[in-house]
N, CA, C and O of each residue as an XYZ file, in Angstrom:
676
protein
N     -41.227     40.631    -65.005
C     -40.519     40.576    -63.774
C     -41.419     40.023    -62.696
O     -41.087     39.218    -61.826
N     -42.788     40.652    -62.905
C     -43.584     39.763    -61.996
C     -43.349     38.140    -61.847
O     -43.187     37.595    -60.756
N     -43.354     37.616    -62.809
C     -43.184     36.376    -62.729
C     -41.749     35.671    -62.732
O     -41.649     34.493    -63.074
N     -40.788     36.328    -62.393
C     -39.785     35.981    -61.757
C     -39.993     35.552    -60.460
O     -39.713     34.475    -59.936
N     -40.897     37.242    -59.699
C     -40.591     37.184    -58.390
C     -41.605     35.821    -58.072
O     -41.337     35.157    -57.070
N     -42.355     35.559    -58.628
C     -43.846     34.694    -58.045
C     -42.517     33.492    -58.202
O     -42.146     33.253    -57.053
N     -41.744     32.725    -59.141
C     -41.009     31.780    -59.233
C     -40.044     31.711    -58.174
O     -39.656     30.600    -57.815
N     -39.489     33.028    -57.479
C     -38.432     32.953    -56.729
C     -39.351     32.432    -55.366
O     -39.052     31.492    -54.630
N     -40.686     33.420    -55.240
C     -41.492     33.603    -54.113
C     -41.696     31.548    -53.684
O     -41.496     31.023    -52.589
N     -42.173     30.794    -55.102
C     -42.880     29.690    -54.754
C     -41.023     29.023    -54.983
O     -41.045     27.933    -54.411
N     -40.178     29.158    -55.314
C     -38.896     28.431    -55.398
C     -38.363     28.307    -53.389
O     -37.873     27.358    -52.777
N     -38.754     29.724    -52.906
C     -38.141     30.115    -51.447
C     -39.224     29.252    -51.007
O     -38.770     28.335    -50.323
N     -40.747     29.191    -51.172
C     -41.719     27.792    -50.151
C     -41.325     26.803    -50.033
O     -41.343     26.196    -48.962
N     -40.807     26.315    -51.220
C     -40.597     24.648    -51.448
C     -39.414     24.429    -50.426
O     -39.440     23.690    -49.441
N     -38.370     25.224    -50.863
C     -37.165     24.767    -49.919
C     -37.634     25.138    -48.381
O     -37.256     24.270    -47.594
N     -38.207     25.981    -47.896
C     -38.533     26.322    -46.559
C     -39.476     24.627    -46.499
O     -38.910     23.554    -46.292
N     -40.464     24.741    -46.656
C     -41.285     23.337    -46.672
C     -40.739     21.807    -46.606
O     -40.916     20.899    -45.793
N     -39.835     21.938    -48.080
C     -38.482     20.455    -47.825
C     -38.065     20.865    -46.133
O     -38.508     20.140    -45.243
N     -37.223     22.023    -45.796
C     -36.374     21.787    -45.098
C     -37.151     21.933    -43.481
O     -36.449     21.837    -42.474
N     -38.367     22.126    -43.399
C     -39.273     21.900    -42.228
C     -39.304     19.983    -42.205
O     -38.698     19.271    -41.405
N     -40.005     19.630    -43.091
C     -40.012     18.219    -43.695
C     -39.020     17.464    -43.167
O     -39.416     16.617    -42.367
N     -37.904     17.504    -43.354
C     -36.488     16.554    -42.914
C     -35.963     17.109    -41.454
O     -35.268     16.544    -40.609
N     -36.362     17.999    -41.465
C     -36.128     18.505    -39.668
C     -37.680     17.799    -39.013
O     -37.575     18.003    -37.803
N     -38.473     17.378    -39.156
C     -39.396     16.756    -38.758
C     -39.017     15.190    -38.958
O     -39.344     14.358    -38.112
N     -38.302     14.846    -40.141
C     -38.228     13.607    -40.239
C     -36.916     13.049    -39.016
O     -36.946     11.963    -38.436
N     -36.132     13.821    -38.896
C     -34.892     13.979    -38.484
C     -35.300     13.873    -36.854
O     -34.594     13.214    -36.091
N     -36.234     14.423    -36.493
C     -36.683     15.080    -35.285
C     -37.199     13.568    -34.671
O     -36.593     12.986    -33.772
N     -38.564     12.992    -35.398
C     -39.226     12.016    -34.878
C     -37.989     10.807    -34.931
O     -37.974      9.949    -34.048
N     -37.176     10.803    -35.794
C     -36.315      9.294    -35.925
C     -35.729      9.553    -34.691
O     -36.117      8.918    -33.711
N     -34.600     10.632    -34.561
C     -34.309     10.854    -33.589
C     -34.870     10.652    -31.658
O     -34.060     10.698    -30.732
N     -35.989     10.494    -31.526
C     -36.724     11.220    -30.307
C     -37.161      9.188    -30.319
O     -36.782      8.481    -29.385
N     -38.039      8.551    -31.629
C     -37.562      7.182    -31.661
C     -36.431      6.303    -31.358
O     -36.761      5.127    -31.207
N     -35.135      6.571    -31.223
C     -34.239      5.549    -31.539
C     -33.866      6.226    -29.850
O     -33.951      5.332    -29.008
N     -33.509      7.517    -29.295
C     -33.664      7.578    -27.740
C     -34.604      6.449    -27.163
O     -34.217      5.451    -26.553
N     -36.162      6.849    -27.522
C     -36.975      6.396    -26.308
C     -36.541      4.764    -26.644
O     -36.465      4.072    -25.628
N     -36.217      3.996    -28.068
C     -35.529      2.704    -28.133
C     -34.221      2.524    -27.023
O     -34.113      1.517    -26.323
N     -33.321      3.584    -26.987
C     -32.169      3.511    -26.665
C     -32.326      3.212    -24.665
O     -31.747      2.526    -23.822
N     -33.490      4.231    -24.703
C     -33.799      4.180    -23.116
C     -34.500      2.879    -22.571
O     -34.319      2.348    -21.475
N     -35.255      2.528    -23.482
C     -35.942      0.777    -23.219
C     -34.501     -0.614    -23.108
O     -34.180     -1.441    -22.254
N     -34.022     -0.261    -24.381
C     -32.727     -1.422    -24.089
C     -31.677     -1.107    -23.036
O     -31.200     -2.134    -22.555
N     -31.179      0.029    -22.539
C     -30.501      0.563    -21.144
C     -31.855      0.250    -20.363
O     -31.942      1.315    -19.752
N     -32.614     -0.249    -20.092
C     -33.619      0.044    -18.843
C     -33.301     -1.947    -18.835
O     -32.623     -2.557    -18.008
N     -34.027     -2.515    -19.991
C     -33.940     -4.139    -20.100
C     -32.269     -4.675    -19.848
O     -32.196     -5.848    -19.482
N     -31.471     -4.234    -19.942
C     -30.000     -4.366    -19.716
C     -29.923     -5.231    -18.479
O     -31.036     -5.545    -18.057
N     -28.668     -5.804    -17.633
C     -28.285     -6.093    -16.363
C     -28.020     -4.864    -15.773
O     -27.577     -3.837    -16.288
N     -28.487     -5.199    -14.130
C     -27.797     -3.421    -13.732
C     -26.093     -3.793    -13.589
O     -25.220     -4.635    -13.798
N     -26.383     -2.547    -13.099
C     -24.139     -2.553    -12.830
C     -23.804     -2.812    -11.691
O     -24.392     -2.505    -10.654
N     -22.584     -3.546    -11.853
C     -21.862     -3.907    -11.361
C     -21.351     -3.232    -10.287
O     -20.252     -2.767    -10.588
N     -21.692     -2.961     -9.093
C     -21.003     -2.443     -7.921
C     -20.669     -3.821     -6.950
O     -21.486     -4.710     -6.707
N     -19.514     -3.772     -6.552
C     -18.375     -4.317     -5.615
C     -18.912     -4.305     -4.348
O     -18.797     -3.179     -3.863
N     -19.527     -5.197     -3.504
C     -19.922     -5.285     -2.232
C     -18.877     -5.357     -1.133
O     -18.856     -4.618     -0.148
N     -17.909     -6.443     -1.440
C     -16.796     -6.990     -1.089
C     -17.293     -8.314      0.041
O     -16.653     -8.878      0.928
N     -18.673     -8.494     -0.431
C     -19.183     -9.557      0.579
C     -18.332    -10.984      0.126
O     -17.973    -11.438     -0.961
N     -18.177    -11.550      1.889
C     -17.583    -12.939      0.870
C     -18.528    -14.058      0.386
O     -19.579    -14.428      0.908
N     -17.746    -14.647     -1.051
C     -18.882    -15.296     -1.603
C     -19.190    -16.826     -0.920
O     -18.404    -17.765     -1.040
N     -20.101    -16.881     -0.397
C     -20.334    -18.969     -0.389
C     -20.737    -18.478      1.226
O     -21.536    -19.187      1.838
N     -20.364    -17.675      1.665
C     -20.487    -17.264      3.304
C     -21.986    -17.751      3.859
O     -21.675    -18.021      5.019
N     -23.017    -17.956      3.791
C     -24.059    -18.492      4.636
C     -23.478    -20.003      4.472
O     -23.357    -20.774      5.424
N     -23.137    -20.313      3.138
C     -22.611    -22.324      3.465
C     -21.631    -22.408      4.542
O     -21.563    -23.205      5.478
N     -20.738    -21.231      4.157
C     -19.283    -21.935      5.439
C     -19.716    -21.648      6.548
O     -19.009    -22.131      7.432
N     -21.121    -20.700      7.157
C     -21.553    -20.350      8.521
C     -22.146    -21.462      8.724
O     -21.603    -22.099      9.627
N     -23.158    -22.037      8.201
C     -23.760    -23.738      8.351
C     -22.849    -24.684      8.554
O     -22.680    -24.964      9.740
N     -22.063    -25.397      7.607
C     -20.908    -25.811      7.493
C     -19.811    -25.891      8.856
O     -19.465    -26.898      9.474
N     -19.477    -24.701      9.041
C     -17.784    -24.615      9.350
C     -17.905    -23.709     10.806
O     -17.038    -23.640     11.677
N     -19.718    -22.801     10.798
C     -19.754    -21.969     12.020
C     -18.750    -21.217     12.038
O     -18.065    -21.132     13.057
N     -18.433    -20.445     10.793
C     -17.391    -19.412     10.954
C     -17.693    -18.139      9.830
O     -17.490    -18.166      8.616
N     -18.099    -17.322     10.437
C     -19.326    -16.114      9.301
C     -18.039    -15.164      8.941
O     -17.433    -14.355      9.643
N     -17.848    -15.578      7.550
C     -16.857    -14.722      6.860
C     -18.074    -13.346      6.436
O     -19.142    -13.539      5.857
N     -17.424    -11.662      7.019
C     -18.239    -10.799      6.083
C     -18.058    -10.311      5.126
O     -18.715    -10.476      4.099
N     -17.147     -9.628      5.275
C     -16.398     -8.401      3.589
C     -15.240     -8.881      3.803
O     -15.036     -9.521      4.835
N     -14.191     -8.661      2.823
C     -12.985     -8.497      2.586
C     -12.553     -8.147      1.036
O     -13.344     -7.849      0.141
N     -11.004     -8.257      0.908
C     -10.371     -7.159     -0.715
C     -10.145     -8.594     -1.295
O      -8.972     -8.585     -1.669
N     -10.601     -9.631     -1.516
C      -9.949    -11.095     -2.179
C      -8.782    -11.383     -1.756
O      -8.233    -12.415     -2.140
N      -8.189    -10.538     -0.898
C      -6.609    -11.265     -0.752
C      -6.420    -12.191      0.355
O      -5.460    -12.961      0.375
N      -7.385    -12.142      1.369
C      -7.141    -13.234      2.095
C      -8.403    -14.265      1.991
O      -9.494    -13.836      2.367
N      -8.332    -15.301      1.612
C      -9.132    -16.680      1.568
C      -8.892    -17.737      2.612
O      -7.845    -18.185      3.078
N     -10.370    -18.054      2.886
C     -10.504    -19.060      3.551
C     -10.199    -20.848      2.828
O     -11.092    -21.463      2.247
N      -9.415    -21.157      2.946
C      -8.985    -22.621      2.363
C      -8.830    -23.734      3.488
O      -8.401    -23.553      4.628
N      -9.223    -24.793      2.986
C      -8.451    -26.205      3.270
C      -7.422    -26.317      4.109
O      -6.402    -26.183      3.433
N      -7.213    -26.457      4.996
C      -5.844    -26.639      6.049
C      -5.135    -27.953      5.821
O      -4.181    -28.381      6.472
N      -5.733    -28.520      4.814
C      -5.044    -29.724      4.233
C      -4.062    -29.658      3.002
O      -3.112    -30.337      2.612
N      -4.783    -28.431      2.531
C      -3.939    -27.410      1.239
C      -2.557    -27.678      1.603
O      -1.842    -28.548      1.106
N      -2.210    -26.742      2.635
C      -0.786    -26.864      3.166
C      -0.092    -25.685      2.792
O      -0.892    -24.928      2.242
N       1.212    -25.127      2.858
C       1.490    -24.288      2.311
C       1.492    -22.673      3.475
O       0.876    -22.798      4.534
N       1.984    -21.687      3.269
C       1.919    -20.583      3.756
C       0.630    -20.494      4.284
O      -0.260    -20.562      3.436
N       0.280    -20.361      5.439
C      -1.247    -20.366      6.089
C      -1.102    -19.516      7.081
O      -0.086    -19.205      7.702
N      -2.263    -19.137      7.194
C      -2.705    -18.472      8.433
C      -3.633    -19.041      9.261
O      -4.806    -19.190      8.922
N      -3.022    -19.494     10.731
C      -4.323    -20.789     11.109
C      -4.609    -20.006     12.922
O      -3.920    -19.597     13.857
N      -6.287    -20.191     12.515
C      -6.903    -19.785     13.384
C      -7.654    -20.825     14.169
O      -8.404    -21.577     13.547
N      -7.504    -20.968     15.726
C      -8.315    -21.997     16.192
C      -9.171    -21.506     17.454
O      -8.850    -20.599     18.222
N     -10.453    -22.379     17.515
C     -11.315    -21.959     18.351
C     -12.238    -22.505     18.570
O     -12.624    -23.189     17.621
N     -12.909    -22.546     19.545
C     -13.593    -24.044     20.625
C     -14.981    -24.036     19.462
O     -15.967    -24.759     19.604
N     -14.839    -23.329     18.640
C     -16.521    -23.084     18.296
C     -16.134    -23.359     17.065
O     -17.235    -23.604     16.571
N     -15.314    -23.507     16.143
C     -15.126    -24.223     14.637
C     -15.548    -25.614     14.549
O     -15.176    -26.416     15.406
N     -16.288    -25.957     13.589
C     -16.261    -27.236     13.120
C     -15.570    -27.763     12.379
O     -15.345    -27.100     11.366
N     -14.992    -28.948     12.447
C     -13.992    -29.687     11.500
C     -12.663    -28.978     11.519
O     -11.875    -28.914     10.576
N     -12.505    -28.399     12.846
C     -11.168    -28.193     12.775
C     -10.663    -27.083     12.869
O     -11.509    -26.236     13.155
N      -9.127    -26.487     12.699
C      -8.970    -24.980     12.382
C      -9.321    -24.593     11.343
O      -9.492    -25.308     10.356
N      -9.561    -22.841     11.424
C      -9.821    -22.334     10.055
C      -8.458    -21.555      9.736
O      -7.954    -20.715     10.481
N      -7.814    -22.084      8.183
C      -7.089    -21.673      7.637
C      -7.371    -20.838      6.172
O      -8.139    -21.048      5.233
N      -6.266    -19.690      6.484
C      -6.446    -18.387      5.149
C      -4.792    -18.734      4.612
O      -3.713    -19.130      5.051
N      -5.536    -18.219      3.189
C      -3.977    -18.149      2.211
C      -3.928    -16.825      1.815
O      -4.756    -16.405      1.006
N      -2.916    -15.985      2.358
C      -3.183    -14.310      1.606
C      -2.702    -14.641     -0.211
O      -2.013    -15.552     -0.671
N      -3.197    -13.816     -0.706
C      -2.802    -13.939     -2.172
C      -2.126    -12.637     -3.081
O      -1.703    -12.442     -4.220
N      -2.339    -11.791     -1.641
C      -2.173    -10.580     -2.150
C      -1.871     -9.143     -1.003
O      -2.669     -9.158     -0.065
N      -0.982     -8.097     -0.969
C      -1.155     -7.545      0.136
C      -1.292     -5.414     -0.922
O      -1.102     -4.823     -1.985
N      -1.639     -5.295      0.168
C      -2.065     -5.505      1.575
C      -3.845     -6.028      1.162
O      -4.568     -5.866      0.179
N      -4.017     -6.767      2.621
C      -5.596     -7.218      2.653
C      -6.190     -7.458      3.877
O      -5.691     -7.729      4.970
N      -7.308     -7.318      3.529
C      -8.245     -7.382      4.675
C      -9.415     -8.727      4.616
O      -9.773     -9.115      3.504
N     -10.015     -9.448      5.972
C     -11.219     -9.974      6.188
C     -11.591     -9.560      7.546
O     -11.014     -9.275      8.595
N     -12.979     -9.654      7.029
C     -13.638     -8.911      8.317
C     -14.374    -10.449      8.498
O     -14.642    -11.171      7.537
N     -14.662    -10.823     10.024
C     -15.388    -11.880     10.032
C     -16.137    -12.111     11.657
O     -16.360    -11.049     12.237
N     -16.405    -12.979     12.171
C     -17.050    -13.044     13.036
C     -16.647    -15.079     13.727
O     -17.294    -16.121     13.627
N     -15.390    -14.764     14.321
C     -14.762    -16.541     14.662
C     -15.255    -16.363     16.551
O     -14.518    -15.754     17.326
N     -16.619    -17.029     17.017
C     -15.804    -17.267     18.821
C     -15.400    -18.109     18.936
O     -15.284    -19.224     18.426
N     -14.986    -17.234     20.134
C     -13.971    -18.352     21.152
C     -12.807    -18.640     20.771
O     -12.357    -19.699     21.207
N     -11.862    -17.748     19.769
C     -10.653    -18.010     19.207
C      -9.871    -17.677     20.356
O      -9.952    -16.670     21.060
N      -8.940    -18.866     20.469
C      -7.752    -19.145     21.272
C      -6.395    -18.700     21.299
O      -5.659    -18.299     22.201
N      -6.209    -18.944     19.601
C      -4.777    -19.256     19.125
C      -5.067    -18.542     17.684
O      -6.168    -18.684     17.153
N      -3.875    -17.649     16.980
C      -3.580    -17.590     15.156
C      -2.198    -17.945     14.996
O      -1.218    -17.379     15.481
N      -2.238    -18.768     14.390
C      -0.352    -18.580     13.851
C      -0.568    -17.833     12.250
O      -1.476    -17.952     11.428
N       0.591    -17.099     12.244
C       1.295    -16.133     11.167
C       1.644    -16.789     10.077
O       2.272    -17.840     10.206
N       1.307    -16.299      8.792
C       2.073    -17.107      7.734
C       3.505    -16.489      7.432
O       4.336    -16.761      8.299
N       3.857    -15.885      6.613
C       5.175    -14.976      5.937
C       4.831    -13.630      6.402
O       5.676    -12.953      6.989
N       3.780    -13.245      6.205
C       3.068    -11.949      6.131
C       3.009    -11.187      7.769
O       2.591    -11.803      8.749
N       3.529     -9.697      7.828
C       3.204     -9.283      8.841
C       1.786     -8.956      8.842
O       1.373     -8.298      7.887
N       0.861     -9.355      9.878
C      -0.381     -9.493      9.986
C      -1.018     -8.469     11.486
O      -0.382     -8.100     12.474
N      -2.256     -8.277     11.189
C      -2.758     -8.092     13.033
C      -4.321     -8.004     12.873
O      -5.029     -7.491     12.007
N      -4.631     -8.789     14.185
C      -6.094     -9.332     13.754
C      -6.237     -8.667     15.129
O      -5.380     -8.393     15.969
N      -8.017     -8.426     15.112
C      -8.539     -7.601     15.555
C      -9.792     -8.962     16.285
O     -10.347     -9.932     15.769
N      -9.806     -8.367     17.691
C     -10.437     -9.293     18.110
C     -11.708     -8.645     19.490
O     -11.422     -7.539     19.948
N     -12.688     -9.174     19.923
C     -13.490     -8.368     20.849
C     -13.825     -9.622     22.064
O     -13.863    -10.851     22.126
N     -13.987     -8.695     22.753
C     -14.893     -9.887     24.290
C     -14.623     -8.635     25.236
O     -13.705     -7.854     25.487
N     -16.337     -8.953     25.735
C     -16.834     -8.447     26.499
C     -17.013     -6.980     26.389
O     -16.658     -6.272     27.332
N     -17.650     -6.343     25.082
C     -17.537     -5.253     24.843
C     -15.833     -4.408     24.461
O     -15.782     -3.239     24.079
N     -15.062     -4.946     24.587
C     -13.608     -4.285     24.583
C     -13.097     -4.667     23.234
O     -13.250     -5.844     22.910
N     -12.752     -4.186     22.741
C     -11.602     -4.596     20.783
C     -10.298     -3.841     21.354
O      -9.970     -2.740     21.798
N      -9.721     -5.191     21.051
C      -8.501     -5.121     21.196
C      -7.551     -5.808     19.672
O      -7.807     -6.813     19.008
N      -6.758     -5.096     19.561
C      -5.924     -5.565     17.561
C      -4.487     -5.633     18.120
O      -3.752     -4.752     18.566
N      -4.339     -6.835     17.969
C      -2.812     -7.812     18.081
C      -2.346     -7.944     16.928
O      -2.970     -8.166     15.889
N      -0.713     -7.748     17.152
C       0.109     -8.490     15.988
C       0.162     -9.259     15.964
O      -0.041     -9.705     17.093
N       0.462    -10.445     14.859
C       0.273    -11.709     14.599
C       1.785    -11.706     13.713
O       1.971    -11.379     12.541
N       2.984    -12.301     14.959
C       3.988    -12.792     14.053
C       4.236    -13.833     12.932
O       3.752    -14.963     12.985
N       5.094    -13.348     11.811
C       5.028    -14.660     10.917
C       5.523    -15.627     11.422
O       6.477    -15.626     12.199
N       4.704    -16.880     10.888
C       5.336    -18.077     11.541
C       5.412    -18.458     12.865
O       6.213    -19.327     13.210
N       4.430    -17.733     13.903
C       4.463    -17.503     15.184
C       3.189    -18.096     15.808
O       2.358    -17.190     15.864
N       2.745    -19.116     16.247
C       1.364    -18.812     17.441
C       1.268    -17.802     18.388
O       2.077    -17.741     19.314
N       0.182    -16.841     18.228
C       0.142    -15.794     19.187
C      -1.532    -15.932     20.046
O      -2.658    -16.134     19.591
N      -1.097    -15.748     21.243
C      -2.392    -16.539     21.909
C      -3.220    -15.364     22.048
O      -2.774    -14.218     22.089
N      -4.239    -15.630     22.107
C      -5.458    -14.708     22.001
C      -6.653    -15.286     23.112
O      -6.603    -16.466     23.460
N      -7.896    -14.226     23.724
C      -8.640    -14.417     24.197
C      -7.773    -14.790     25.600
O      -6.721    -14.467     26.153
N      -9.114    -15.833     25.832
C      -8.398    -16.805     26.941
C      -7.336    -17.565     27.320
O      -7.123    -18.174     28.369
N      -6.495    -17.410     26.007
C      -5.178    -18.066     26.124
C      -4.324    -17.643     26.804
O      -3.340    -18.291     27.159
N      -4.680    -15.930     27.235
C      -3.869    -15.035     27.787
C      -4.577    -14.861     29.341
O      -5.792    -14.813     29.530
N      -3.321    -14.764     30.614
C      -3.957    -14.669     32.037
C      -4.631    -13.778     32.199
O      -4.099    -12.668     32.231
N      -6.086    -13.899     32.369
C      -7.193    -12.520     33.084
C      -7.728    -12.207     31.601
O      -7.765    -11.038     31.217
N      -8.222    -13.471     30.610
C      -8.504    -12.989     29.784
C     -10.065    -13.674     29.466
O     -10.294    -14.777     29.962
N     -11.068    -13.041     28.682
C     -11.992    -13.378     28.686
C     -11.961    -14.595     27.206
O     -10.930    -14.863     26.589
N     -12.938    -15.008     26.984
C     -13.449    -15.772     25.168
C     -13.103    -14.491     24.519
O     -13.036    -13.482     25.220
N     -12.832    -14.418     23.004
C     -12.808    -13.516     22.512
C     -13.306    -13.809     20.875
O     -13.388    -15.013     20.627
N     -13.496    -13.299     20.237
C     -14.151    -13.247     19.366
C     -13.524    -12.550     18.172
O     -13.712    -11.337     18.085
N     -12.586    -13.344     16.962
C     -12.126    -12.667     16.086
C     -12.654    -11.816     15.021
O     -13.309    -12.331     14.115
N     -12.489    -10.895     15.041
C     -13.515     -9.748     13.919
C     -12.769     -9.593     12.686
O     -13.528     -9.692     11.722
N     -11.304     -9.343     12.292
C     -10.459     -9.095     11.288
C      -9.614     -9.192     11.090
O      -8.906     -8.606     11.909
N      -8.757     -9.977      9.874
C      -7.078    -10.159     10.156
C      -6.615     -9.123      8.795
O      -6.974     -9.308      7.632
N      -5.986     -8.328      9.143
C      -5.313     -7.595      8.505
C      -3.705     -7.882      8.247
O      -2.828     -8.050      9.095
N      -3.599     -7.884      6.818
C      -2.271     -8.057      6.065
C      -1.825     -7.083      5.711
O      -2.618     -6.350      5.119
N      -0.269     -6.533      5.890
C       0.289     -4.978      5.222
C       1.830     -5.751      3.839
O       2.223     -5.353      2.742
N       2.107     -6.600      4.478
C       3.333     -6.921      3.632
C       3.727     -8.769      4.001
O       4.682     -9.319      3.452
């Protein structure tokens, strides 16, 4: 019987020993293929967060002197030669002309920075742009299809300076 128990005794090492063994093997692969896993997530691109800055904006400020900042993509600055449903903004300080937007989408926003705007006409869209001079913000509706005078266009009114045209429908 003694030598049962000595067989059971060295039968119970081996498996304790194997099963230390593969929990070690198990352990290092493991703790390897993380610190791998953490190197290729580290070498990766970072992510993707949404600024809402507009894109090309230092060219069209050189360009066009008209500093588009943030907006939701739905209103774009386009071509006034485009044609079509527009939103046209004019002002002593644009180059090459008025600046025209095509909404694409509602509701939307641009935030921007136009002086000396005079005049917006309305496309389809009920609109209201937000405008400043002389320390004061003041936000007008902008009928569709309408020139609505702004700034100085209006009696006892200063330059004004368009900051945002907002689209609801």
């Amino acid at each position: 019987m003694h030598s049962a128990s000595r067989r059971l005794a060295t039968f119970g090492a081996a498996v304790l020993g194997l099963s230390a063994l593969v929990t070690s093997v198990f352990t290092t692969s493991a703790g390897a293929a993380g610190a791998a896993g953490a190197t290729a997530a580290d070498d990766g691109p970072p992510p993707i967060v949404e600024t809402y800055d507009y894109p090309g904006a230092d060219r069209i400020l050189a360009e066009r002197n008209i500093t588009l900042l943030k907006g939701d993509g739905h209103i774009l600055l386009v071509d006034c030669a485009s044609g079509g449903n527009l939103i046209v903004v004019q002002s002593y300080k644009i180059k090459g002309g008025d600046a025209c937007f095509r909404v694409t989408g509602t509701p939307g926003y641009l935030t921007m920075q136009i002086p000396e705007t005079y005049f917006i006409k309305g496309d389809g869209h009920t609109a209201k742009a937000t405008l400043t001079a002389k320390s004061t913000t003041e936000t007008v509706d902008i009928q569709p299809g309408q020139w609505t005078p702004v700034g100085e266009s209006l009696p006892n009114h200063d330059p004004a300076a368009l900051l945002e045209i907002r689209v609801t429908a």
